[in-house]
C-alpha positions as CSV (number, residue, x, y, z in Angstrom):
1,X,46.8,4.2,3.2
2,X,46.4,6.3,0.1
3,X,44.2,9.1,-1.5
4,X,43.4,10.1,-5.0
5,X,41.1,12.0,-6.7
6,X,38.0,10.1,-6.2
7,X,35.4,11.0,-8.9
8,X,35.2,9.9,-12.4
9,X,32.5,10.8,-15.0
10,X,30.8,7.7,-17.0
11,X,28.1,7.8,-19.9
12,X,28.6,4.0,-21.1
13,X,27.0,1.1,-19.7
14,X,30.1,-0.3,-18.7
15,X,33.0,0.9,-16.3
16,X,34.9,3.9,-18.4
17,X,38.6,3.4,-19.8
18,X,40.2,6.0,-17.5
19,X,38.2,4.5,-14.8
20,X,40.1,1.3,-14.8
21,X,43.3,2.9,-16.0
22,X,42.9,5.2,-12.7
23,X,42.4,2.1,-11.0
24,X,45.0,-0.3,-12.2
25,X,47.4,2.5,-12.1
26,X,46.4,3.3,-8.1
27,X,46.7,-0.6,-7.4
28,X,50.4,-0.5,-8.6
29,X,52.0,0.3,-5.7
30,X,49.4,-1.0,-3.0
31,X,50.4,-4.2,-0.9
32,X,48.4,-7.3,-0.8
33,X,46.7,-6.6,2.1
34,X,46.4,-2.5,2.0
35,X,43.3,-0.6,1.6
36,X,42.3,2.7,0.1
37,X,41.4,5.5,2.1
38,X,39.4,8.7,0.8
39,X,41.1,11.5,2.4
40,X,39.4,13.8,0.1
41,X,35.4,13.2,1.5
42,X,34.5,15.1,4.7
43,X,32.1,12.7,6.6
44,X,30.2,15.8,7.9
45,X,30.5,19.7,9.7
46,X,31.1,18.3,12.8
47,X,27.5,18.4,14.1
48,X,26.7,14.5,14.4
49,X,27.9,12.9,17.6
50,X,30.5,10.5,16.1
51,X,32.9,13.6,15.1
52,X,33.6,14.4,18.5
53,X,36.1,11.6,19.1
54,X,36.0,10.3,14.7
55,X,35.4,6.7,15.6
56,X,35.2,5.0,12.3
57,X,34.8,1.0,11.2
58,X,38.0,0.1,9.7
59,X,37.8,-1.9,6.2
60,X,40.8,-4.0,7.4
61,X,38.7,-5.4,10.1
62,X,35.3,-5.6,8.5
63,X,36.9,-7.5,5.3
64,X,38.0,-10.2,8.1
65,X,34.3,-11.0,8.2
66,X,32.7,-13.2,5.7
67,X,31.4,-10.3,3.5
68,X,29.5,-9.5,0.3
69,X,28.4,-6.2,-2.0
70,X,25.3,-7.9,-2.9
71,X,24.6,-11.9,-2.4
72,X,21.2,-12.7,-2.6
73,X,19.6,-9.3,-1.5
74,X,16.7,-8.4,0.7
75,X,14.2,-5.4,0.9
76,X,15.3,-5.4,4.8
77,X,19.0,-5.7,4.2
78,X,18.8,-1.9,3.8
79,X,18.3,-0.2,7.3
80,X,18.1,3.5,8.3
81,X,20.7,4.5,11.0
82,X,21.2,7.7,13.3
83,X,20.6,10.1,10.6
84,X,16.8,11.2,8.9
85,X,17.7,9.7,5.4
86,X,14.4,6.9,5.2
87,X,13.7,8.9,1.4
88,X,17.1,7.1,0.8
89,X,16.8,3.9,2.4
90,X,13.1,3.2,1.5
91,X,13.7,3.8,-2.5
92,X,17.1,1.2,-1.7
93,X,14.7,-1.2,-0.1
94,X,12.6,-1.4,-3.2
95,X,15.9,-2.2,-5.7
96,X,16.6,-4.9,-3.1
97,X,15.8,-7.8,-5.3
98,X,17.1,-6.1,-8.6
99,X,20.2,-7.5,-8.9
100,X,20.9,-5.9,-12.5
101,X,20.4,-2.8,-11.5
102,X,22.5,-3.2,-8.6
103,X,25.1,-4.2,-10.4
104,X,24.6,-1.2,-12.7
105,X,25.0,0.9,-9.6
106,X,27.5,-0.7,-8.2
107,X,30.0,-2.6,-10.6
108,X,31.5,-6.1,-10.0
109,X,35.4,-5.5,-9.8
110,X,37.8,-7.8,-8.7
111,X,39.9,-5.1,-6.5
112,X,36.6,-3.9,-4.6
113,X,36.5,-6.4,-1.8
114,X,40.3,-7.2,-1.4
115,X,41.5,-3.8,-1.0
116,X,38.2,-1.4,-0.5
117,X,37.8,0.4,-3.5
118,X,34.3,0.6,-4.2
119,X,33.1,2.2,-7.1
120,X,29.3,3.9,-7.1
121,X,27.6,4.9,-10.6
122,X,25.0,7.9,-9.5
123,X,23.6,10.5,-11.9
124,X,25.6,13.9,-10.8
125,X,24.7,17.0,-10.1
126,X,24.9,20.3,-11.4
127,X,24.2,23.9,-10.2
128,X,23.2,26.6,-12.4
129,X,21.3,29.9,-12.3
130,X,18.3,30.9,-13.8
131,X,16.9,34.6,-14.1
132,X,16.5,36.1,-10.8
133,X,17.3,32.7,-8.7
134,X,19.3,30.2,-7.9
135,X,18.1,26.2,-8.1
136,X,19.9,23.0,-7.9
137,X,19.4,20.4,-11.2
138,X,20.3,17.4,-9.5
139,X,20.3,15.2,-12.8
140,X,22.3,17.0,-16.3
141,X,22.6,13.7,-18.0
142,X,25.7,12.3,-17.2
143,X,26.2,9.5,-14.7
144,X,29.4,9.4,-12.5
145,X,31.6,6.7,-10.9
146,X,31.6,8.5,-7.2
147,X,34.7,6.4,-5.2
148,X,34.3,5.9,-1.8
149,X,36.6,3.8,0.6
150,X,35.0,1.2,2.8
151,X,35.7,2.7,6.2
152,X,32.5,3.4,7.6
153,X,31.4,5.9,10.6
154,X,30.5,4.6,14.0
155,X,28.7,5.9,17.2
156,X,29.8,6.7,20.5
157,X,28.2,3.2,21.5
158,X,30.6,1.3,18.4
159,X,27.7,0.8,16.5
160,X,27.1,1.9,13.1
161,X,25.8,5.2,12.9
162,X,24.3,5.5,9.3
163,X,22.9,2.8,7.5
164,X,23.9,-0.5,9.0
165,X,25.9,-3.1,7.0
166,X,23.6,-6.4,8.2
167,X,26.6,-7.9,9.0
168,X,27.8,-9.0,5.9
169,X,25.8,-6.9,2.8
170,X,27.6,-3.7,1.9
171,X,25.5,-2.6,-0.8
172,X,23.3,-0.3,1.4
173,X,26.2,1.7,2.7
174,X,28.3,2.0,0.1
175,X,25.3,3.7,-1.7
176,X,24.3,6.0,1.6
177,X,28.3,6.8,1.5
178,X,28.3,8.1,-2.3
179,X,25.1,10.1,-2.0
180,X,26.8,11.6,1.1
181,X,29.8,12.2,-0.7
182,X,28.1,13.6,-4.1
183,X,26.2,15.7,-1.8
184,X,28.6,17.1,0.3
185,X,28.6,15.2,3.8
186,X,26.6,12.8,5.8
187,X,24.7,15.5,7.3
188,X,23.4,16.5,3.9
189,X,21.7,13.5,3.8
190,X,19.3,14.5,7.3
191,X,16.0,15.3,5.3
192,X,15.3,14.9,1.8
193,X,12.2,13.5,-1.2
194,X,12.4,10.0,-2.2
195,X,11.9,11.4,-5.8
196,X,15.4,12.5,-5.3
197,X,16.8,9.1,-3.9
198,X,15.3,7.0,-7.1
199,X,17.1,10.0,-9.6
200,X,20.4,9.5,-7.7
201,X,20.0,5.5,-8.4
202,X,18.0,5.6,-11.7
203,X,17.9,8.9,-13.5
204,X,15.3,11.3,-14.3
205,X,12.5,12.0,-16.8
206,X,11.4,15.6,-16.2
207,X,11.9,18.7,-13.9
208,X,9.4,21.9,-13.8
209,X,10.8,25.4,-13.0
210,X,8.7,27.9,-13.2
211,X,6.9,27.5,-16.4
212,X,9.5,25.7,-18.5
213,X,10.0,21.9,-18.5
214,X,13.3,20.4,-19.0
215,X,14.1,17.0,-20.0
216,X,16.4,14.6,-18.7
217,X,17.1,10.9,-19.3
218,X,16.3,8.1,-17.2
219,X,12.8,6.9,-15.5
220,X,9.6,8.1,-15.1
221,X,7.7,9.3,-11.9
222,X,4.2,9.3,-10.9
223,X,2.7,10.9,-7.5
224,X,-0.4,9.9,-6.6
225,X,-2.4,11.6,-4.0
226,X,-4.2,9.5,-1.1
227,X,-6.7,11.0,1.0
228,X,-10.8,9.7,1.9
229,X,-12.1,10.2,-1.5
230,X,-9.5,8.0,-2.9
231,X,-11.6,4.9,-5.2
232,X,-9.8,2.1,-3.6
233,X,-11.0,-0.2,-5.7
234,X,-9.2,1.8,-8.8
235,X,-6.0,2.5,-6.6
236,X,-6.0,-1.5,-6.0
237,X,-5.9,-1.9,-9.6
238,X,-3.6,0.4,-10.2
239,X,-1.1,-1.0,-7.2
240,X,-1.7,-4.6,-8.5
241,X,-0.7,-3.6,-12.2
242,X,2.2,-1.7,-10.9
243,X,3.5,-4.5,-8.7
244,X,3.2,-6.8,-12.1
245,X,4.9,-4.3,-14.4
246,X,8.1,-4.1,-11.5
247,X,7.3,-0.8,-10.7
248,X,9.4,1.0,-7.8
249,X,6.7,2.4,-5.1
250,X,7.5,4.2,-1.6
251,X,4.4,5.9,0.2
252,X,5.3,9.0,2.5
253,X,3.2,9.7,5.7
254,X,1.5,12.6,6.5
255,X,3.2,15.2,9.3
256,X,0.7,14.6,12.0
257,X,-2.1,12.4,12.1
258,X,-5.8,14.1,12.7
259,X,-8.3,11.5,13.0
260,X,-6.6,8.7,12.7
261,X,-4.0,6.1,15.3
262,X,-0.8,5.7,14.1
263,X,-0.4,2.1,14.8
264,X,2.9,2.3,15.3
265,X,3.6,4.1,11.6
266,X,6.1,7.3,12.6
267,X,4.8,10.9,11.3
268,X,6.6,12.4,8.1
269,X,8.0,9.3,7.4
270,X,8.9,7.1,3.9
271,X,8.6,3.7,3.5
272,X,8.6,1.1,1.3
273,X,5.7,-0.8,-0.8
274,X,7.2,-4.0,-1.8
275,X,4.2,-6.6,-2.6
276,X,0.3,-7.4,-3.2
277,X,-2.3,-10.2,-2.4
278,X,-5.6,-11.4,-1.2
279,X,-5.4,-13.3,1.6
280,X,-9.2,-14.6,2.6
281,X,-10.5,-12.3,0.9
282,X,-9.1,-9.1,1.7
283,X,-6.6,-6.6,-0.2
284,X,-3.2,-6.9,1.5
285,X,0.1,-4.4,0.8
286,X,3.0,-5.5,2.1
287,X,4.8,-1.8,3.5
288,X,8.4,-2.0,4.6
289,X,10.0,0.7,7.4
290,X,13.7,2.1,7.6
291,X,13.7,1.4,11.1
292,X,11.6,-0.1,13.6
293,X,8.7,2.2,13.2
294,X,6.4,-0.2,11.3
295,X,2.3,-0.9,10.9
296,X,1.1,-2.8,13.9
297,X,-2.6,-2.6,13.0
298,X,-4.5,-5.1,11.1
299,X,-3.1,-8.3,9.1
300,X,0.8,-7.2,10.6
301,X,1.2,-10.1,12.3
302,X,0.5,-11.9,9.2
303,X,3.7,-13.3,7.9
304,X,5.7,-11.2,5.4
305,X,7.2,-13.7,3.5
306,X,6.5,-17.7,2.9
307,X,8.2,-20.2,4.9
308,X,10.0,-21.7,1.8
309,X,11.7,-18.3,1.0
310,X,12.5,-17.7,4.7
311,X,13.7,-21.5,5.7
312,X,17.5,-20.6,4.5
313,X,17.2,-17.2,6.9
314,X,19.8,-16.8,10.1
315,X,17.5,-16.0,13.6
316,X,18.6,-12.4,13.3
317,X,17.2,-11.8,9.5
318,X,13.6,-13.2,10.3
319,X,13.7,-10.9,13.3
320,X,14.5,-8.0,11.4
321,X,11.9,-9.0,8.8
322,X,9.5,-9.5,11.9
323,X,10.6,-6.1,12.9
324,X,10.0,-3.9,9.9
325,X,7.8,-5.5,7.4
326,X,4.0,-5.8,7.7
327,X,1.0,-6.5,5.4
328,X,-1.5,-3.5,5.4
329,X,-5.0,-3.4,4.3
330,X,-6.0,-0.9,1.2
331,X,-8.4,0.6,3.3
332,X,-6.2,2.0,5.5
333,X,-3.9,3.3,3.0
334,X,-5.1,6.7,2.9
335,X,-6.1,7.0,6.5
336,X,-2.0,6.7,7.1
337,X,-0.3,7.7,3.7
338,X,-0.7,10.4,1.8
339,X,1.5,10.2,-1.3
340,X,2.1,7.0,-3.2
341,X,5.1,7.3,-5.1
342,X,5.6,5.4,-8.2
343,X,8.8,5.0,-10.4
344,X,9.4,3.0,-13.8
345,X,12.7,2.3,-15.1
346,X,12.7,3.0,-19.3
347,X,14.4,0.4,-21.5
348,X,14.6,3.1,-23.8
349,X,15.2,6.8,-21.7
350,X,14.0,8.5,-24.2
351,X,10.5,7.4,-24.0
352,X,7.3,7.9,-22.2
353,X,4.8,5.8,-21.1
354,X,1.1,6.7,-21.7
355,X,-2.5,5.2,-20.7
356,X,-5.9,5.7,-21.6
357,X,-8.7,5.0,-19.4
358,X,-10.5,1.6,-20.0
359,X,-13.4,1.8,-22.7
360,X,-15.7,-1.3,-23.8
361,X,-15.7,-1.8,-27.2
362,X,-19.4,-3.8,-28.9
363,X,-19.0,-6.2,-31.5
364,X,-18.0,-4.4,-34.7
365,X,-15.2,-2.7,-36.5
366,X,-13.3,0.4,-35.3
367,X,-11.2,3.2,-37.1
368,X,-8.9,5.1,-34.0
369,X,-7.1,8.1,-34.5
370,X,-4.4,8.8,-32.1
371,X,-3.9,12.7,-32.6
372,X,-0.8,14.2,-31.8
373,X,-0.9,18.3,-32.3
374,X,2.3,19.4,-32.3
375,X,3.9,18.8,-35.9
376,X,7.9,19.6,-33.8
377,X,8.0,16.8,-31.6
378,X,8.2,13.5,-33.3
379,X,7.0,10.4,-31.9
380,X,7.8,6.6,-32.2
381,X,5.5,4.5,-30.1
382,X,4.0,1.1,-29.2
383,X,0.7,-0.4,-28.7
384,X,-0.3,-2.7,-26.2
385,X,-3.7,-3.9,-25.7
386,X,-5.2,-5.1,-22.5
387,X,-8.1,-6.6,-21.6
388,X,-10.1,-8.4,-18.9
389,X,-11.5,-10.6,-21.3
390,X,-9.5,-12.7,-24.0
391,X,-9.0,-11.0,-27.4
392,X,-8.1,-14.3,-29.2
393,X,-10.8,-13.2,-31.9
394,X,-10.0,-9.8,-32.2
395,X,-7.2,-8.1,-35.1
396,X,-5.9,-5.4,-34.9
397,X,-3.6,-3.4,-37.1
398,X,-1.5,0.3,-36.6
399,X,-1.3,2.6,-39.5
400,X,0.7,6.1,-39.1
401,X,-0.6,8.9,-41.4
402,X,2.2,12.0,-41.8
403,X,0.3,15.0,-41.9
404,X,-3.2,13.6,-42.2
405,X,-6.3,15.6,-42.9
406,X,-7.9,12.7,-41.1
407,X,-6.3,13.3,-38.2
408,X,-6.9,16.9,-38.3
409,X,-10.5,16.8,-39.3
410,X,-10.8,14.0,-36.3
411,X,-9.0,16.9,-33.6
412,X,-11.2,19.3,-34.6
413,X,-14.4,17.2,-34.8
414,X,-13.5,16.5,-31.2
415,X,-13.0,20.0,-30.3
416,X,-16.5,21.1,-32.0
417,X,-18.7,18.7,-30.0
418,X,-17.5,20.2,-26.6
419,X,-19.8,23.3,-26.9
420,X,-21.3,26.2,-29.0
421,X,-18.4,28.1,-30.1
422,X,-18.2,32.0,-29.8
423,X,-19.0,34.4,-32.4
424,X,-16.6,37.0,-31.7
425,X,-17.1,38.9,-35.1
426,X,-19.3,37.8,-38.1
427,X,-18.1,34.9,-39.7
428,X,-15.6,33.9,-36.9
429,X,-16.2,31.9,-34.2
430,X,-13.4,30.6,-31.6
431,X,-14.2,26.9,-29.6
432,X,-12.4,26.1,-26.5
433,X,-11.9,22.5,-25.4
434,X,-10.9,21.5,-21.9
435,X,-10.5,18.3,-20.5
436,X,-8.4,17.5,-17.2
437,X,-4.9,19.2,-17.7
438,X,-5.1,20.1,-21.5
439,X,-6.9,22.6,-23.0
440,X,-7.4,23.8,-26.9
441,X,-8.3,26.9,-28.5
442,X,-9.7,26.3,-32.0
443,X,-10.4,29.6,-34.7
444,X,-13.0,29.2,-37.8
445,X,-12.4,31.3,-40.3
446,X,-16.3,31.3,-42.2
447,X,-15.9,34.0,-44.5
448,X,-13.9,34.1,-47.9
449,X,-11.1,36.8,-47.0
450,X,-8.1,35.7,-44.8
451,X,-8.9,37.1,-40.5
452,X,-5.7,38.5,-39.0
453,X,-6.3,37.7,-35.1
454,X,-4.4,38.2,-32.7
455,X,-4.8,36.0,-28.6
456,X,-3.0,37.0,-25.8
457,X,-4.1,34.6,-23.0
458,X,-3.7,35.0,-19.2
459,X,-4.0,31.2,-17.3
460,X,-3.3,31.4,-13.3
461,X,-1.4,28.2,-13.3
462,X,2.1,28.4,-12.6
463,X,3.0,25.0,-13.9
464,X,1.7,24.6,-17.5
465,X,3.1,24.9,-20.7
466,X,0.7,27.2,-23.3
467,X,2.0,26.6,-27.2
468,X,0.8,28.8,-30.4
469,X,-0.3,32.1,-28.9
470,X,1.7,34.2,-26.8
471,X,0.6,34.2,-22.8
472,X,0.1,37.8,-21.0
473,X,3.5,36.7,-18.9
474,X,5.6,35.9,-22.2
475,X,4.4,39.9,-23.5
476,X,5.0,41.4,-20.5
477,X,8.5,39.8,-20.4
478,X,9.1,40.6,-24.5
479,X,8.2,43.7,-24.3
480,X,7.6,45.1,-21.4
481,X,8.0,49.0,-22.6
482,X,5.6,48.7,-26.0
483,X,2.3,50.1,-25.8
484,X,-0.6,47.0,-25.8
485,X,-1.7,47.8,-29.6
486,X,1.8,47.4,-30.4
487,X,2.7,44.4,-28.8
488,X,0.5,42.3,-31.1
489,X,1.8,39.3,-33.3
490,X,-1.3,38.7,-35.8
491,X,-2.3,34.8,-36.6
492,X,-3.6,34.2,-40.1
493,X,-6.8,32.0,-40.3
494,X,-7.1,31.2,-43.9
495,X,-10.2,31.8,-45.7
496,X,-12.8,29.1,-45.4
497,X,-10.9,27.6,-42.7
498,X,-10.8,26.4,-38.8
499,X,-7.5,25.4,-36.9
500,X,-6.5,24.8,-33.4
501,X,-4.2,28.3,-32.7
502,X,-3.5,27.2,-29.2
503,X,-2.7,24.6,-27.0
504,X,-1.9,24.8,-22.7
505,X,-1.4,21.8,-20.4
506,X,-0.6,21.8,-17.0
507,X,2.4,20.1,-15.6
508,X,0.7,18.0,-13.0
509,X,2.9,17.8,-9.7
510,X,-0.1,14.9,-7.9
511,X,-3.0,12.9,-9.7
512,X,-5.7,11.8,-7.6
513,X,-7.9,8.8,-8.2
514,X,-11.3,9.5,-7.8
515,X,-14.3,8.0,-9.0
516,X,-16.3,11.2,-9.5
517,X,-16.2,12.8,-12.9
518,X,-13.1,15.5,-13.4
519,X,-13.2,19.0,-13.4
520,X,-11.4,20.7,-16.1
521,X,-8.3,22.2,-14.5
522,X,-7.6,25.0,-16.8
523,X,-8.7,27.8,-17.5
524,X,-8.0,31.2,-19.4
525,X,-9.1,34.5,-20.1
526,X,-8.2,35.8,-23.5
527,X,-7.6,39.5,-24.7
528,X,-8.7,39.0,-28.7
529,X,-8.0,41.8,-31.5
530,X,-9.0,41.5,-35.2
531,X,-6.3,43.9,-37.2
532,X,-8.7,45.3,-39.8
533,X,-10.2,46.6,-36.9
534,X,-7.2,47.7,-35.3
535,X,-6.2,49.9,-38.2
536,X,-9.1,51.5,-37.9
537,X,-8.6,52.7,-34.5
538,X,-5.2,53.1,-34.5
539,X,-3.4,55.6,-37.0
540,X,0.0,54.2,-36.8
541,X,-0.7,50.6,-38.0
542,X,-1.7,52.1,-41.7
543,X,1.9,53.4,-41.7
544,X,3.5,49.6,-41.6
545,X,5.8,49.1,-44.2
546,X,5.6,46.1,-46.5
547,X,9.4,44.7,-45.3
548,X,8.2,45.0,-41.9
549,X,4.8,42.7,-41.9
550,X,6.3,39.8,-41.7
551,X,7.0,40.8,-38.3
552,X,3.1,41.6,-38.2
553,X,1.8,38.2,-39.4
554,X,2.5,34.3,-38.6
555,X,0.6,31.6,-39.9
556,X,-0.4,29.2,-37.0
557,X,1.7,26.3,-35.9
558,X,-1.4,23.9,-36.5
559,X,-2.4,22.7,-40.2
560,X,-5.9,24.7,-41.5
561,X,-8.8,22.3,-42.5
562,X,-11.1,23.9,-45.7
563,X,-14.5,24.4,-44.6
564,X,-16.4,22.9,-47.2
């Protein structure tokens, strides 16, 4: 047996150079029938039962057996073992039948089976600090080749005591063995967020600290809260579209159940959501557990999969299938789950995928405007149209407008028909628009002199973003010993004018689907100074010199519409 240095960074879609140099150059001077051993990867601190005598599956024995990475692969070929990683092995249940992406995860190689070098492509991670604490970024970017060895751990009994092998599919451990090895041990892996598991495999779009948002490349997430005032008809919808678009979804139980029987569905628990359909009538889900803890309420006896696809099973696979797969009714959905968790891989990383709420349209012609505020981010997108009705004798065309007045004119329009604005001095009035997470401040400017203002705004959220004023935190941070009066920066609001000077949204961490109308979400409270007025209360701001106002004055990041 041999060691090496067992990690290797990738960023290309197929296997690096060095990777297969390493390789090639490892395989030199191995036998025909040898086998690699990772000396390097500490299976755990010595606190699971298995240390206490190391008894551990060897890869010469196992590759006797007639086995396979990934031939023809199953949501249930994936099984949870002695250790609490179901956020793993529920998010590995779901990639089951994506044989592309498990390929991308875990290479084809000619060397892998004969000699038990496997090699594991998982986004790495990456430890850095950040002000006054310490947080783990478990995604910067770049994908790895993690090596592991195909010698896997067993139990006092001889069983296997992590995810199990089914007898002759490797794919499931091989993956639990590099996430235990990226992370340090298999007792790492005792606890953990399914949102974690799917970066490891897939990537990552986004991750909030504090009030800053960093970006990352990979697939999108969506967390969707269940509880009684959930619209079940709108989250069947939503699960049915989901389902059609190849969507990755896990659902996560609650600690403790209140009012409400188990059914044979295990507290704190993640598992799997794998299919939809109506059978007589009624809304089915087909929900997959790690182990033997699955539903035994309603419809569970119902068969999980047709007798053609399961005619070609052995005894033991339908058993397991009988075991841990069960068809659920929606309505019980939010009586035992409380988080649906939803994950999209992106064709393009880069991009986002946005939705807008279903509208009817009469007969007639239509001019949309798709607004987008910020004039620093730029944006390619594509349209797609549904509808529940064909739309065979409907056209449609896009045109994009750079900088259009149209546009503007159509945001602010939008923003005026919310409510009266405020007078705060004669001749200018502020409006505030808030709808759901997203909120805009707009400034009209009705006389015919320029208005220096100047916004500081306080919000209570934690997780939101706020763009073209400066927030109370953002001042207190900047400069922290200045007096108030001198800690103003002063927007200009042209002359027979109105802009939006302000934008926040929140970074949502749960959406909800309800049926009753939604509250606004934000709110602010603003500390507003005009600077004519300033100067007249305050003796030191007539002393300004002229190289020093552009300090003083900014104009606003948004494009000023004349007043006519």
């Amino acid at each position: 047996m041999s060691t090496v240095s067992t990690t290797i960074k990738s960023q290309e879609d197929g296997l690096p150079k060095e990777c297969e140099e390493w390789v090639q150059l490892f395989l030199k001077d191995f036998g025909p029938d040898e086998v690699f051993f990772d000396a390097e990867f500490d299976f755990s601190n010595g606190s699971l039962k298995w240390d206490e005598h190391g008894t551990v599956l060897n890869y010469k024995w196992l590759k006797r057996q007639a086995i396979s990475i990934y031939n023809d692969t199953w949501s249930f070929h994936a099984e949870q073992g002695g250790i609490g990683d179901c956020w793993l092995i529920a998010p590995l249940m779901t990639i089951a039948r994506r044989q592309k992406l498990l390929e991308w995860i875990i290479p084809p190689t000619e060397y892998s089976l004969k000699h038990g070098i496997f090699l594991v492509r998982l986004i790495g991670i990456l430890k850095t600090e950040s002000l006054n604490f310490i947080f783990r970024l478990f995604f910067n970017g770049e994908w790895q080749i993690v090596v592991v060895d195909g010698h896997l751990p067993l139990n006092e009994k001889g069983f296997a005591q992590f995810a199990y092998t089914f007898y002759d599919r490797l794919w499931p451990c091989l993956i639990e063995k590099a996430v235990a090895k990226m992370l340090g041990g298999y007792h790492k892996l005792n606890g953990g967020n399914p949102i974690s598991a799917f970066k490891y495999l897939t990537g990552l779009v986004s991750k909030y600290s504090g009030r800053s948002q960093i970006i990352f490349k990979g697939s999108s997430c969506l967390r969707i809260t269940l509880n009684k005032d959930t619209d079940l008809d709108m989250l069947w919808t939503k699960l049915k579209e989901y389902q059609s678009c190849g969507f990755l979804m896990t659902l996560s139980s609650p600690e403790k159940y209140e009012d409400f029987s188990k059914k044979g569905l295990a507290n704190n628990h993640v598992y799997s959501l794998l299919d939809t359909c109506i059978h007589e009538g009624h809304r089915l889900v087909l929900i997959g557990a790690t182990n033997d803890t699955k539903w035994k309420g309603k419809w569970s006896e119902l068969p999980a999969f047709n007798e053609q696809t399961t005619r070609r099973w052995r005894n033991f696979e339908k058993q397991s299938v009988e075991e841990r797969i069960a068809w659920m009714e929606v309505n019980d959905l939010w009586q035992r789950f409380e988080i649906l968790l939803v994950y999209w891989l992106i064709l393009d990383p880069e991009n986002g995928l946005v939705e807008t709420d279903s509208f009817d349209l009469d007969p007639g012609n239509y001019f949309i405007i798709f607004t987008f505020i910020s004039e620093k981010l730029p944006f390619e997108y594509e349209f797609t149209i549904k509808s529940s009705s064909p739309i065979d004798h409907i056209s449609y065309d896009f045109v994009t407008f750079e900088n259009s007045s149209a546009s503007h004119k159509s945001l602010l329009k939008m923003i005026e028909s919310e409510k009266c604005g405020i007078e705060i001095r004669k001749g200018l009035v502020l409006h505030e628009y808030s709808r759901d997470n997203f909120l805009l401040l707009m400034a009209e400017n009705k006389t015919k002199n320029p208005i220096f203002i100047s916004v500081i705004a306080k919000c209570d959220l934690k997780l939101c973003s706020i763009h073209g004023i400066d927030s109370e935190d953002f001042v207190k941070l900047v400069q922290l010993n200045a007096p108030a009066d001198q800690s103003a920066v002063y927007l200009t609001i042209p002359a027979k004018s109105k802009c939006v000077i302000r934008t926040v949204w929140t970074l949502p961490d749960r959406i909800k689907l309800e049926k009753q109308p939604k509250k606004p979400e934000i709110s602010c409270k603003y500390w507003i100074r005009i600077f004519e007025e300033e100067m007249k209360k305050n003796k030191w701001m007539k002393k300004i010199p002229k190289e020093l106002e552009k300090y003083i004055y900014r104009s606003t990041i948004y494009k000023p519409i004349p007043i006519n």
